[in-house]
N, C-alpha and C positions, 0 to 999 in steps of 0.2 A: 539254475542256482536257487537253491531255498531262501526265502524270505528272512531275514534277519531277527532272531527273536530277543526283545525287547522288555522290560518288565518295568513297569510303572508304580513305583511306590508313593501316591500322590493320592490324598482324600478329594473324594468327590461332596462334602458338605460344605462346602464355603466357595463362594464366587471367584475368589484369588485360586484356588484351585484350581476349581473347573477353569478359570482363563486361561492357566498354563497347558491343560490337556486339549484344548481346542488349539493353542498353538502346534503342541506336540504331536497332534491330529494334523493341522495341516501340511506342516513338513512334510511328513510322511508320506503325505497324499500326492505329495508334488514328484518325490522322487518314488525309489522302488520303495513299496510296499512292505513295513514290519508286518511280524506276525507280535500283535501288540499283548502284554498280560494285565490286565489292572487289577489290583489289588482293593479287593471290598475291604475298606476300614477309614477309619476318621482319623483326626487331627491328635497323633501323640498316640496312637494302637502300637503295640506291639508287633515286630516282625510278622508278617506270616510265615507259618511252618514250612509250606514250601521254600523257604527260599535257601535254604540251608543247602537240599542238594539239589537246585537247579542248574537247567544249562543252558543260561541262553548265551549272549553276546554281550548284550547291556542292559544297563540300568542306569532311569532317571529317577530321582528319589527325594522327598521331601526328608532330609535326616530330622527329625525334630527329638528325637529322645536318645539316651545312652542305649538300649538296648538293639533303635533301628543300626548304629552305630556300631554295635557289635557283631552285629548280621552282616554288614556290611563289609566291616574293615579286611577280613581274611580271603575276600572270594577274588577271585582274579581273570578281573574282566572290568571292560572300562564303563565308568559310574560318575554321572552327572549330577551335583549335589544340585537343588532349588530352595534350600530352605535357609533363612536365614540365622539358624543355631551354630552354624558352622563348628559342627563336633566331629568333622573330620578335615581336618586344613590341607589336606594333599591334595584332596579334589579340588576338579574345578567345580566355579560356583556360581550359580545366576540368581540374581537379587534387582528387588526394586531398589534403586536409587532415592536410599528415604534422606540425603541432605536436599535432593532436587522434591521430595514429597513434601519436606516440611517447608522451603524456602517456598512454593507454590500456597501451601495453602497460607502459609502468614502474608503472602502478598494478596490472595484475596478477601481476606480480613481485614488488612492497613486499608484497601482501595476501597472500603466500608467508613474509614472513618476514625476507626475504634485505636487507643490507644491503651486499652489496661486488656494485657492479652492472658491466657490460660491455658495450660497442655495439661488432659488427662489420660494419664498412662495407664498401661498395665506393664508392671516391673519385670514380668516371669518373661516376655519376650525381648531377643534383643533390635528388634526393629522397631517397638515402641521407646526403647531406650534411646536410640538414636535418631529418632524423629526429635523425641527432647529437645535431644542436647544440640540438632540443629535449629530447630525452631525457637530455644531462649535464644542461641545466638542470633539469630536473624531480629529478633525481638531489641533485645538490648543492643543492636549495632545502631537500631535510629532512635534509641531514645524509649523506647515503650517502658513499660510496667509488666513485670511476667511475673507470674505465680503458677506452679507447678502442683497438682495435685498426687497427697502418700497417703499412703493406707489406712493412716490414723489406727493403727491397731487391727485393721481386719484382712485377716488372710488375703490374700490375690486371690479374685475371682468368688471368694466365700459367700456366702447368706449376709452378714453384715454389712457388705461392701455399697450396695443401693444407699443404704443408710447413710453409710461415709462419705456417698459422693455428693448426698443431700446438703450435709454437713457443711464437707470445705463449699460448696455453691451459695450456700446463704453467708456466708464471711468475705464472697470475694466484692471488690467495689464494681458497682456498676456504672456503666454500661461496659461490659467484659466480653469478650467475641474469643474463644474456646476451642481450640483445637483437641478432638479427642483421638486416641492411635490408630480406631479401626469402628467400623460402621459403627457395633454391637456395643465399642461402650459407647458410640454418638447416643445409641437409641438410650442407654442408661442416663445420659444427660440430661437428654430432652424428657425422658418419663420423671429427673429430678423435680426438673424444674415446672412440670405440670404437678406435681404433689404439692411446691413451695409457691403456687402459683406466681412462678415468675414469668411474665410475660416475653416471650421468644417470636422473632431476635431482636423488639426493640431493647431489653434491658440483658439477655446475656443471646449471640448469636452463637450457632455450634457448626460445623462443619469436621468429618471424619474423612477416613481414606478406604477403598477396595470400591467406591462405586455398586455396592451389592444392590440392585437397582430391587430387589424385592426388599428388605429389610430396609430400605431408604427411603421407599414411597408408602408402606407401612408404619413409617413412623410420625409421629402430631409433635407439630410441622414435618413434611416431609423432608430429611435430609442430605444439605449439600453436603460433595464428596471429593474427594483428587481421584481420579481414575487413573491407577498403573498400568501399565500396557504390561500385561499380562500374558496374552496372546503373542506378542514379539518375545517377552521372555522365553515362554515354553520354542517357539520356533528356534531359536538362537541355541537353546541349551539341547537340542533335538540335532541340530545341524552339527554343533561340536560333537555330541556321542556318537553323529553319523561318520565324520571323520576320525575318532579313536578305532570306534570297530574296523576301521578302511585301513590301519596299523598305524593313523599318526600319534601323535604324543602332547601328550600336556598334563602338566602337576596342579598345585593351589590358583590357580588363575582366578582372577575376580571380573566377571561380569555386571557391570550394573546399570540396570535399563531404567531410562526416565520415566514419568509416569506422563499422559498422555494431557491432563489438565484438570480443570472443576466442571463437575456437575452441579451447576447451581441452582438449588430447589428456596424451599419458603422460612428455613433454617438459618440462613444469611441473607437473605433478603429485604436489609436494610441498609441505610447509610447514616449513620453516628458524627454528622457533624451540625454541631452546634449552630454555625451559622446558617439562618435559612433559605440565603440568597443560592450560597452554593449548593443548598443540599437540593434545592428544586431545578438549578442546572443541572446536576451529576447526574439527575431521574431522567430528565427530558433530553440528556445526551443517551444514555442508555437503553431508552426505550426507543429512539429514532436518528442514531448516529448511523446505522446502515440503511437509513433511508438517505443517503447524500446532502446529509445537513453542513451546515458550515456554524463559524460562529457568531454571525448576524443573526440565524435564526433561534440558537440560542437564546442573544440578546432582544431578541421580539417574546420571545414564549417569560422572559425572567427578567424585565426593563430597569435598565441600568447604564451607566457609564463601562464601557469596554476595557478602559483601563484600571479601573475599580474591579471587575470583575475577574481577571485574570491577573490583578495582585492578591487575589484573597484565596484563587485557585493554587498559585504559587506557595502560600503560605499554609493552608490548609492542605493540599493534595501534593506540593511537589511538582509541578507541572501546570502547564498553558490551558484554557477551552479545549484550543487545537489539538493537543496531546492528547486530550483526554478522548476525545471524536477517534484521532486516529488508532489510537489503543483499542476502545471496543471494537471499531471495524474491525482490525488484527486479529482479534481475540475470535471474532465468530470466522471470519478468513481457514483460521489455523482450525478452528473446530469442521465447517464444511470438507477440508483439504485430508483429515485423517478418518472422517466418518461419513463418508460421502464417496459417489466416483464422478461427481458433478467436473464439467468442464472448467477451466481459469473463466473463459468467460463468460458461463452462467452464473460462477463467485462471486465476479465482478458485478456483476448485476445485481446481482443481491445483496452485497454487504455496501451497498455506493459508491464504489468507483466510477470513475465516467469510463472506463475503457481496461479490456487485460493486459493492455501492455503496460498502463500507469499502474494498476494494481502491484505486475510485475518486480516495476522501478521499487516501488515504494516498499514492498514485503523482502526485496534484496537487501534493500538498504536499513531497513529497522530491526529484521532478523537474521540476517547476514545469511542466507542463503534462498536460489529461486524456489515460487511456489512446487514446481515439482520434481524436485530433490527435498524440499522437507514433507511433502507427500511418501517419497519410498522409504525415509528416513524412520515417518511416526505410524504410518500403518500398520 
């Protein structure tokens, strides 16, 4: 039997890209072999010529314009949309989970401190749009301050627009902690705010999304991220096109993969609260919560009354010492557990547990499911 042939309309200039073709690579890899076509072109090109009279089986395809959309709509054979324009509602569709992108990164922002928040968009997308309009909600649900950055007059994307973003950044009140929609305007941020010499991130922190680890650590400060799991995307939306070709059936279905967490670089790499007692507990939790601290040792490195201490943590953060110890362990837990093939209990050993089986207890019960089921879940 001939190899299935496959055609890929998916730019290879952006890391959210290439993520989904390494997924769509490995599918493939695992079962029978496509005979794979990738299409040279970037982000918003026009069809290519071929595709009018091709003949393969399927298509995966980032639809991003009316014209790929046209090329598409009449060929009949089954096509797996990835893009989030959704200009053809019949397909099905794989998409990052941008209410779980935006809800992630305002929760790494609030555990900063910061309560006067900021989203800088780009309108022409609608994943920036809806990063928005979840992250004011998540903003305004406890109370914050949100301010939304518009174009003030200049085109999307135009020559003006650095200017504009300068603009709204010197009006906003400080200390402001900034979610921008995707790396590329993070870096337009961070280049404002070194023009307006605003000092980053004690007086405004930035953090974007796609994790583009070149354009992230090229950037002054380097920039934290929400990393989408990109790679399970592309594998997911590979495995349903492998089932259409195989004669099953599926119309507008919506797929939407959570993103995987934060790359935290020197861009958020502050904590915005006023008082000092907490603010030098919240470092020395952070910096040695997975060495199996508790909260006496805390209270030795930050000397105070215990119960003073964890009324101000309550009040300021939401939450105990303890909570706070258990959370970052959690946090790098989950991170070992999806970027690693480390065993539970070399995890445990390193994040401070005393043992894998309490690790076990404790990540069942905080995350609602064992460490490996959410290992095959976020891989």
């Amino acid at each position: 039997m001939r190899p299935r042939k496959v055609a890929l309309l998916i730019e290879t200039s952006n890391a959210y890209a290439r993520g989904l073709l390494e997924g769509i690579v490995a599918y493939q890899r695992e079962q029978r072999p496509w005979s794979l076509h990738l299409a040279e072109q970037g982000r918003g090109d026009k069809p290519p010529a071929w595709l009018v009279d091709w003949d393969g089986d399927g298509i995966i395809a980032r639809v991003e314009n009316a014209a790929i959309a046209r090329a598409l709509r009449p060929l009949r054979l089954p096509i797996v949309d990835v893009s989030a324009a959704r200009l053809l509602p019949s397909l099905p569709w794989f998409e990052t989970d941008d209410a779980a992108v935006a809800q992630m990164g305002y929760e790494h922002l609030r555990e900063r401190g910061f309560r006067n928040f900021a989203y800088c968009s780009d309108p022409r997308f609608n994943w920036s749009n809806w990063r928005q309009e979840h992250f004011e909600r998540a903003v305004r649900a406890e109370g914050g301050s949100f301010f939304a950055y518009t174009l003030a007059g200049a085109a999307a994307g135009g020559g003006d627009e650095p200017e504009a973003i300068a603009h709204w950044l010197r009006k906003l009140p400080k200390p402001v902690a900034v979610m921008a929609c995707y790396d590329l305007r993070g870096l337009q941020v961070l280049d404002a705010c070194r023009r307006l010499a605003i000092p980053v991130p004690d007086e405004v922190a930035v953090i974007a999304v796609d994790n583009d680890a070149l354009l992230c650590e090229l950037a002054h400060p380097p920039l934290s991220s929400v990393i989408p799991n990109t790679r399970r995307t592309g594998y997911e939306a590979a495995a349903l096109l492998d089932a259409l070709m195989a004669g099953g059936q599926a119309r507008g279905e919506t797929h939407l993969i959570p993103p995987l967490g934060v790359a935290t670089r020197q861009s958020t790499d502050v904590l915005a609260i006023e008082d000092p007692h907490v603010s030098r507990a919240v470092r020395f939790i952070r910096e040695h919560a997975c060495d199996g601290i508790n909260v006496q040792d805390v209270l030795r490195a930050v000397p105070q009354a215990r119960r003073l201490l964890e009324a101000r943590f309550r009040k300021l953060l939401g939450r105990t010492p303890h909570a706070e110890i258990l959370r970052v362990q959690l946090q790098r837990v989950k991170q070992l557990l999806t970027e690693t093939d480390l065993t539970i209990e070399v995890i445990a050993e390193r994040t401070g547990f005393a043992h894998s089986e309490y690790l076990s207890v404790v990540f069942r019960r905080e995350v609602g499911l064992p460490p490996g089921r959410y290992r095959e879940q976020h891989r």
